[in-house]
Chimera marker file (.cmm) of the C-alpha trace (Angstrom):
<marker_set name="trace">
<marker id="1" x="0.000" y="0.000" z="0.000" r="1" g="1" b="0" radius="0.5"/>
<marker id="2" x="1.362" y="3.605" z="-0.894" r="1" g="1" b="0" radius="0.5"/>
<marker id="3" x="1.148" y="5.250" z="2.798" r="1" g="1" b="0" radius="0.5"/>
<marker id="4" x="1.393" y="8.531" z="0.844" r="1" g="1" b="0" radius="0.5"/>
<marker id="5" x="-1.987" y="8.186" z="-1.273" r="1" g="1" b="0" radius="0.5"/>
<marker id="6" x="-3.244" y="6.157" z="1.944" r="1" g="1" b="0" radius="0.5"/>
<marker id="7" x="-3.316" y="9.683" z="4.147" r="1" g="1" b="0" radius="0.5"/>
<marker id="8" x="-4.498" y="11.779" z="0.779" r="1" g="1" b="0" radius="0.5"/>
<marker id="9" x="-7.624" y="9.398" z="0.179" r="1" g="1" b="0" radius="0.5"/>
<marker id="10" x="-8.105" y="9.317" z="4.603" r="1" g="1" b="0" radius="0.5"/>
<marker id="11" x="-7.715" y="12.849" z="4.446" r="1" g="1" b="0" radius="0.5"/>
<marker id="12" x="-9.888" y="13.472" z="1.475" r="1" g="1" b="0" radius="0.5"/>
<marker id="13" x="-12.721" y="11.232" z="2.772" r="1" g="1" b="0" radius="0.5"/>
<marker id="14" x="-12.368" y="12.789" z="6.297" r="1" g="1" b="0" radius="0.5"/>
<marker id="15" x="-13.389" y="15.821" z="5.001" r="1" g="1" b="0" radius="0.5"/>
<marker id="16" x="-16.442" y="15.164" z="3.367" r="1" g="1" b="0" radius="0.5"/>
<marker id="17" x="-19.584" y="16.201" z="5.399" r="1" g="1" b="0" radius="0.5"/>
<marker id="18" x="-21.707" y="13.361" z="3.963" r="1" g="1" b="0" radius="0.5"/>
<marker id="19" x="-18.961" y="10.020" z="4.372" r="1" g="1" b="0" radius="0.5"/>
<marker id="20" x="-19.487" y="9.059" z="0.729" r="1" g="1" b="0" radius="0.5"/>
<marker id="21" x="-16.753" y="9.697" z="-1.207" r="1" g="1" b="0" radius="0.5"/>
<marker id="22" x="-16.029" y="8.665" z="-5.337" r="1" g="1" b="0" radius="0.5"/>
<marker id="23" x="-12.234" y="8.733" z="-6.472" r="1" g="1" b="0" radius="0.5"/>
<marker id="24" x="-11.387" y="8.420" z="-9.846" r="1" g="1" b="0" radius="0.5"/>
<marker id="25" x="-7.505" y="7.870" z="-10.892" r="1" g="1" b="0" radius="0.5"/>
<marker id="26" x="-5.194" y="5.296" z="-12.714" r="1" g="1" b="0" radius="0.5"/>
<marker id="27" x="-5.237" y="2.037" z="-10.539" r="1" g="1" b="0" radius="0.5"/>
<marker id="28" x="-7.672" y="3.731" z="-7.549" r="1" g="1" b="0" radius="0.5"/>
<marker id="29" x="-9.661" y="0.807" z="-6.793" r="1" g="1" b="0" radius="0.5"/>
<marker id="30" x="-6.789" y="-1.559" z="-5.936" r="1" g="1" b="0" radius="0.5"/>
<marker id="31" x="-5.241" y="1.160" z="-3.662" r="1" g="1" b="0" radius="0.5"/>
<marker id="32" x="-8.406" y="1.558" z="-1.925" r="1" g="1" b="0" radius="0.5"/>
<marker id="33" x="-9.289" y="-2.185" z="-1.979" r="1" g="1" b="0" radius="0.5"/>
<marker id="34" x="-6.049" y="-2.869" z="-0.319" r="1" g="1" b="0" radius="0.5"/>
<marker id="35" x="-6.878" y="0.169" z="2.370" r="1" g="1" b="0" radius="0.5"/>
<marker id="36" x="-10.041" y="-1.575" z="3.154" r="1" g="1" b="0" radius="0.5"/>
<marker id="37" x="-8.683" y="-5.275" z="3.369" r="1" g="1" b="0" radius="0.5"/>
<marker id="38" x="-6.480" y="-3.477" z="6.237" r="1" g="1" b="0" radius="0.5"/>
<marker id="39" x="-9.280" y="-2.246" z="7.685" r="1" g="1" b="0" radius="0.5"/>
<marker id="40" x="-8.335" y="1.515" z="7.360" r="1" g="1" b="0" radius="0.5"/>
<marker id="41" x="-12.231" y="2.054" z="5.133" r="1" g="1" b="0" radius="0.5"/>
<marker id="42" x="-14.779" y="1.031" z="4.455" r="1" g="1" b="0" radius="0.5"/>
<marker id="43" x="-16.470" y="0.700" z="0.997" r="1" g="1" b="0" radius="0.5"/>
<marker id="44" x="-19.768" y="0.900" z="-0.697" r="1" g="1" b="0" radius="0.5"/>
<marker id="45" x="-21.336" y="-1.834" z="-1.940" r="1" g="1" b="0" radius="0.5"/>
<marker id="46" x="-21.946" y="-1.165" z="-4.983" r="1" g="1" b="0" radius="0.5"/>
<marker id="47" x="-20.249" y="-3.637" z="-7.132" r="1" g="1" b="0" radius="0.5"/>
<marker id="48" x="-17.778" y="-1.288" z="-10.230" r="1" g="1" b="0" radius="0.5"/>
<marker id="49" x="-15.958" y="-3.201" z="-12.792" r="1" g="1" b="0" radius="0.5"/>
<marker id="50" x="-14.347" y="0.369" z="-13.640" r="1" g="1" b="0" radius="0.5"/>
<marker id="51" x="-10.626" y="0.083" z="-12.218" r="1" g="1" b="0" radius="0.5"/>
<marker id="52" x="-10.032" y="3.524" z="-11.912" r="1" g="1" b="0" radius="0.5"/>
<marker id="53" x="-13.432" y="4.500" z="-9.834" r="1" g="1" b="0" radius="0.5"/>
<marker id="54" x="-13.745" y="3.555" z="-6.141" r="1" g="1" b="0" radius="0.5"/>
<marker id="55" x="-16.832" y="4.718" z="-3.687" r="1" g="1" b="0" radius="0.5"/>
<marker id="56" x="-15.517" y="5.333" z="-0.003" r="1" g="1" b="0" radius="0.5"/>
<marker id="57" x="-18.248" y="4.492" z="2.875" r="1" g="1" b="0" radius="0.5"/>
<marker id="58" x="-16.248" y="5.768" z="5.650" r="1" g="1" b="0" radius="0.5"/>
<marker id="59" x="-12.952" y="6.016" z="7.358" r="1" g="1" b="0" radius="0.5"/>
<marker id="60" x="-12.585" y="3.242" z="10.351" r="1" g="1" b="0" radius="0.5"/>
<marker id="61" x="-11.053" y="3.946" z="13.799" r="1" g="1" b="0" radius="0.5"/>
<marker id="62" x="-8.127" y="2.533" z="12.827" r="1" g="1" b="0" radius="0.5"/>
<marker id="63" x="-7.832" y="4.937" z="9.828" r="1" g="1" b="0" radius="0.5"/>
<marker id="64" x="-8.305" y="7.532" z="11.574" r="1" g="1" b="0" radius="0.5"/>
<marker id="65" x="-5.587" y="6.318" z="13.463" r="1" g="1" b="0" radius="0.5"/>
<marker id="66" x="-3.290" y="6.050" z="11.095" r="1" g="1" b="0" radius="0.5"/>
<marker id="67" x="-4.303" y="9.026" z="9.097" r="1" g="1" b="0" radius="0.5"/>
<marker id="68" x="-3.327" y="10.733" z="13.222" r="1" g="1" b="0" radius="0.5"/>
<marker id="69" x="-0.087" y="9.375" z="12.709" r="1" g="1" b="0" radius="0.5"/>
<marker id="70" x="0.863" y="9.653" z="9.188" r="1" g="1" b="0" radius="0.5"/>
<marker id="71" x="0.018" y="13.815" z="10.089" r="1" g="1" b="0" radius="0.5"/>
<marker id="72" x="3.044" y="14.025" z="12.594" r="1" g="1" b="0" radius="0.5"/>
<marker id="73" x="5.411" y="15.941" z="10.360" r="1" g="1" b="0" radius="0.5"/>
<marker id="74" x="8.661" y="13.932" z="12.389" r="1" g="1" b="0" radius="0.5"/>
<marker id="75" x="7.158" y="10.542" z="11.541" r="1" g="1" b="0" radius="0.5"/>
<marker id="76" x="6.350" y="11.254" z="7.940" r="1" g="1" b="0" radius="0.5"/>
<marker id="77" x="10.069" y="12.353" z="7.328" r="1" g="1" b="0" radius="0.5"/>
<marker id="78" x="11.086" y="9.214" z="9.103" r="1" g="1" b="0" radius="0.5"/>
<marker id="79" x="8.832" y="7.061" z="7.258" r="1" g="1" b="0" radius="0.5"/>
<marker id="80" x="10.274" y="8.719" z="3.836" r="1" g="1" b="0" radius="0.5"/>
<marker id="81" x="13.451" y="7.998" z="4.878" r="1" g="1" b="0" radius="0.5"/>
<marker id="82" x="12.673" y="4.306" z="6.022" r="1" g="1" b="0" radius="0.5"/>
<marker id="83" x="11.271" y="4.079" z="2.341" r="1" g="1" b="0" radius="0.5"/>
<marker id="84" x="13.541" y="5.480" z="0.408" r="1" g="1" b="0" radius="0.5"/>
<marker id="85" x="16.261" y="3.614" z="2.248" r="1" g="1" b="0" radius="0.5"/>
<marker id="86" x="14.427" y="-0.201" z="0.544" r="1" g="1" b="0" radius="0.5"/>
<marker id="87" x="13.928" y="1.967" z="-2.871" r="1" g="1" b="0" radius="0.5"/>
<marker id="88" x="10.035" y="0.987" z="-2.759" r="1" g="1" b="0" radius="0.5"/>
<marker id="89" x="8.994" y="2.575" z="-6.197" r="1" g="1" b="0" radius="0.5"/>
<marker id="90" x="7.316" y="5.861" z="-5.693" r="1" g="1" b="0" radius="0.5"/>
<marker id="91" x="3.798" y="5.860" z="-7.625" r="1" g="1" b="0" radius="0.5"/>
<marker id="92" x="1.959" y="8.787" z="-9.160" r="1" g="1" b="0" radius="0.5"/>
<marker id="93" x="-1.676" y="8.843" z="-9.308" r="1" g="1" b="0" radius="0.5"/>
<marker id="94" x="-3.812" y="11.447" z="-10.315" r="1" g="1" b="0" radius="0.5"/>
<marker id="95" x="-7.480" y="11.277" z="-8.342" r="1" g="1" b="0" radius="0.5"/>
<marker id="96" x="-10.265" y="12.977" z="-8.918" r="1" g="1" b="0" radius="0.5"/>
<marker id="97" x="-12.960" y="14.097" z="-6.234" r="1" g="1" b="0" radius="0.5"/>
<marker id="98" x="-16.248" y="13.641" z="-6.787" r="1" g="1" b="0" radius="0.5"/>
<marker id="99" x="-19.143" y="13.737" z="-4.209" r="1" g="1" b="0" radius="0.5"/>
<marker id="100" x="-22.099" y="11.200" z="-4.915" r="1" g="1" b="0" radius="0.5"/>
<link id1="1" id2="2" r="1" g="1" b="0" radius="0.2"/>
<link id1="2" id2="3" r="1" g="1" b="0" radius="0.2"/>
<link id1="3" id2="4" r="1" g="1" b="0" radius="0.2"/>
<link id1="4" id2="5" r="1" g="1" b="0" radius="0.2"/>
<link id1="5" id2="6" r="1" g="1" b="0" radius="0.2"/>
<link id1="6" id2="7" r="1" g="1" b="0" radius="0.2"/>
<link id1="7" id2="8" r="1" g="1" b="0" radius="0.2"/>
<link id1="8" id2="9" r="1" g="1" b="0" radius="0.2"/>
<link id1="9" id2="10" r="1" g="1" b="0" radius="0.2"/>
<link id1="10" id2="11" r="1" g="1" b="0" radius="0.2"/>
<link id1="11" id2="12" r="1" g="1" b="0" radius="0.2"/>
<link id1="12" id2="13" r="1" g="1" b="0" radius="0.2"/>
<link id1="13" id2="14" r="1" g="1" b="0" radius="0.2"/>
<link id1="14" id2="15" r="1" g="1" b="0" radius="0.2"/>
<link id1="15" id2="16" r="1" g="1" b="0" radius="0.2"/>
<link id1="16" id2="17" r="1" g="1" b="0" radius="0.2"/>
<link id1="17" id2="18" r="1" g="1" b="0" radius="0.2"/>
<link id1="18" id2="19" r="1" g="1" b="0" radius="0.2"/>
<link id1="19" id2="20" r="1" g="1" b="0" radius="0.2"/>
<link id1="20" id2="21" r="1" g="1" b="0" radius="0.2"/>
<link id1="21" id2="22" r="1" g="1" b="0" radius="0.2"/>
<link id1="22" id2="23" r="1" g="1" b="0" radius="0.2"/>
<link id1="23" id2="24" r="1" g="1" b="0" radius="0.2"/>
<link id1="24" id2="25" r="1" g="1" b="0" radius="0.2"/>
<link id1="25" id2="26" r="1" g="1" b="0" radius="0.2"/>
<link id1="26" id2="27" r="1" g="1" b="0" radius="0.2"/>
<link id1="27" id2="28" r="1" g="1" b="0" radius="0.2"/>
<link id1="28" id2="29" r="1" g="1" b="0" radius="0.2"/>
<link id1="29" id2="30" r="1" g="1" b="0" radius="0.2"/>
<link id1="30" id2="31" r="1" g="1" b="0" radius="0.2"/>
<link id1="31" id2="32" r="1" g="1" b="0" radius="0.2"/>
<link id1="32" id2="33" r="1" g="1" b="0" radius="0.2"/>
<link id1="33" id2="34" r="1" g="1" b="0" radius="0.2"/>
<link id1="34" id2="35" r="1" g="1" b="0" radius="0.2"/>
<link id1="35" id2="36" r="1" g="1" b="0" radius="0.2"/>
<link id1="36" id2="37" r="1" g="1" b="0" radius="0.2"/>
<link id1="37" id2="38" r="1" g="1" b="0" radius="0.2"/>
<link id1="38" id2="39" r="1" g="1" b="0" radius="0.2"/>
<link id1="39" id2="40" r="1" g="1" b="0" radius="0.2"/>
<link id1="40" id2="41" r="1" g="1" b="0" radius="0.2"/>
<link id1="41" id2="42" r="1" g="1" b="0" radius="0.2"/>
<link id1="42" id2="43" r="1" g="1" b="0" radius="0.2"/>
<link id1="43" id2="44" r="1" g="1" b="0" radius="0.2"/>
<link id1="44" id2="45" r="1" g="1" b="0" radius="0.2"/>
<link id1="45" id2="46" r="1" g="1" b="0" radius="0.2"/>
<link id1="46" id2="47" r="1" g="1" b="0" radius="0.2"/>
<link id1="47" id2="48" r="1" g="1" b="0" radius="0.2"/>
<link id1="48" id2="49" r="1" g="1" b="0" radius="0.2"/>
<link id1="49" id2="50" r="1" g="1" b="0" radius="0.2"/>
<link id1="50" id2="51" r="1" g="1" b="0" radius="0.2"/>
<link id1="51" id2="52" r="1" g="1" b="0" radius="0.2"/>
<link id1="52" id2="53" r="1" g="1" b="0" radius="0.2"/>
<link id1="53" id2="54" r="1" g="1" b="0" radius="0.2"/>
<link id1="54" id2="55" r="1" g="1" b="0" radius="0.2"/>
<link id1="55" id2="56" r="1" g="1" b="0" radius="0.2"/>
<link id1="56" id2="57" r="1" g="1" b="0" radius="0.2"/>
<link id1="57" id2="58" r="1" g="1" b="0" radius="0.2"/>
<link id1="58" id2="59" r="1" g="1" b="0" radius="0.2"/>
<link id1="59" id2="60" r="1" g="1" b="0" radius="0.2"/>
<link id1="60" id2="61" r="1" g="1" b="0" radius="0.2"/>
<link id1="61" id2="62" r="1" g="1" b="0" radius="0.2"/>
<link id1="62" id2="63" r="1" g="1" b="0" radius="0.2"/>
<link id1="63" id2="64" r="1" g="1" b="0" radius="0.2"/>
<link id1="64" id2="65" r="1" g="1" b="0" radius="0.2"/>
<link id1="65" id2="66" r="1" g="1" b="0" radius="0.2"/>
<link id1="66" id2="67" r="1" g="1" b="0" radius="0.2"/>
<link id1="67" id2="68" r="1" g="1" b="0" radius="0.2"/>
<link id1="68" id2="69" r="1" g="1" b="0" radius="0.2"/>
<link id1="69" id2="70" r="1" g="1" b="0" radius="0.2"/>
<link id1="70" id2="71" r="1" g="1" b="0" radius="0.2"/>
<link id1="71" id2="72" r="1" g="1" b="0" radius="0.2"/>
<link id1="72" id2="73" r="1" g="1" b="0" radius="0.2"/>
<link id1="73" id2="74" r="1" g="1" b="0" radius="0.2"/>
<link id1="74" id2="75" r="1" g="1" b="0" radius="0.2"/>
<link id1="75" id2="76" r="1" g="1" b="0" radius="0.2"/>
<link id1="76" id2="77" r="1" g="1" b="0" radius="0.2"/>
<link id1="77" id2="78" r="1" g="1" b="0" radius="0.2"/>
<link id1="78" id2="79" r="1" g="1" b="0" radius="0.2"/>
<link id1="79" id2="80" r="1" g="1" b="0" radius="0.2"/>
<link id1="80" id2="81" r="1" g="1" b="0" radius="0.2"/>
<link id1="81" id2="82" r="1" g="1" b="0" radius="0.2"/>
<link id1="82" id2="83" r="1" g="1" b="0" radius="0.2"/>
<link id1="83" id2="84" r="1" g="1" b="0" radius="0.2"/>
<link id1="84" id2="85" r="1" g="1" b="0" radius="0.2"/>
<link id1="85" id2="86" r="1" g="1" b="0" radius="0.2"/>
<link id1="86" id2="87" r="1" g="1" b="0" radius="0.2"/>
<link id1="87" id2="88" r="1" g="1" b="0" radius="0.2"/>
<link id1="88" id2="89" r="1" g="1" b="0" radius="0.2"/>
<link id1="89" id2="90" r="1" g="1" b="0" radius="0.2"/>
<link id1="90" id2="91" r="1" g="1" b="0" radius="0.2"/>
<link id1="91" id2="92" r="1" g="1" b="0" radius="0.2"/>
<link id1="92" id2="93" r="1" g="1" b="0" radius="0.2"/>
<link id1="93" id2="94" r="1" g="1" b="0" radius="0.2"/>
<link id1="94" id2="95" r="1" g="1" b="0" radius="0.2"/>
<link id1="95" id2="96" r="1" g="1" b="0" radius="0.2"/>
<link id1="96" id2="97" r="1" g="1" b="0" radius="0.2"/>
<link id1="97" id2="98" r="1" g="1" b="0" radius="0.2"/>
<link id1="98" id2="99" r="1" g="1" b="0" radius="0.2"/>
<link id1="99" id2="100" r="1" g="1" b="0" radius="0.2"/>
</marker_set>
């Protein structure tokens, strides 16, 4: 999982007054599948075949735990460090906000 577009998409969906949130970007719905198998969201239901649309239900405690500690501006350098130090490949996505 890309912590990095993990805290953007916890931050994004944090801020929506109504929970639901739609993303749109290259590769989205894996990211945001993989955020939900670790329990950090929780999706809608609807099923989408489209692999670059997700629909956020909600952030979980434990998102908005991490999203708590992913803010800390000390622990995001050292996590950056930590990551650059294995070389994990950095990954640019594009998303789009939408509210449903």
């Amino acid at each position: 999982m890309n912590l990095e577009l993990a805290r953007k998409i916890l931050e994004i969906s944090e801020a929506q007054p109504f929970d639901f949130v739609k993303l749109r970007g290259r590769g989205i719905a894996w990211e945001v599948r993989e955020m939900e198998s670790a329990g950090l969201i929780a999706l809608s239901a609807a099923q989408n075949d489209d692999p670059d649309l997700a629909v956020i239900k909600s952030v979980t405690h434990a998102g908005r735990a991490l999203l708590m500690v992913l803010r800390d501006k000390a622990t995001a350098r050292s996590l950056k460090r930590a990551l650059a130090t294995i070389r994990v490949p950095s990954v640019d996505l594009d998303l789009e906000l939408a509210l449903l």
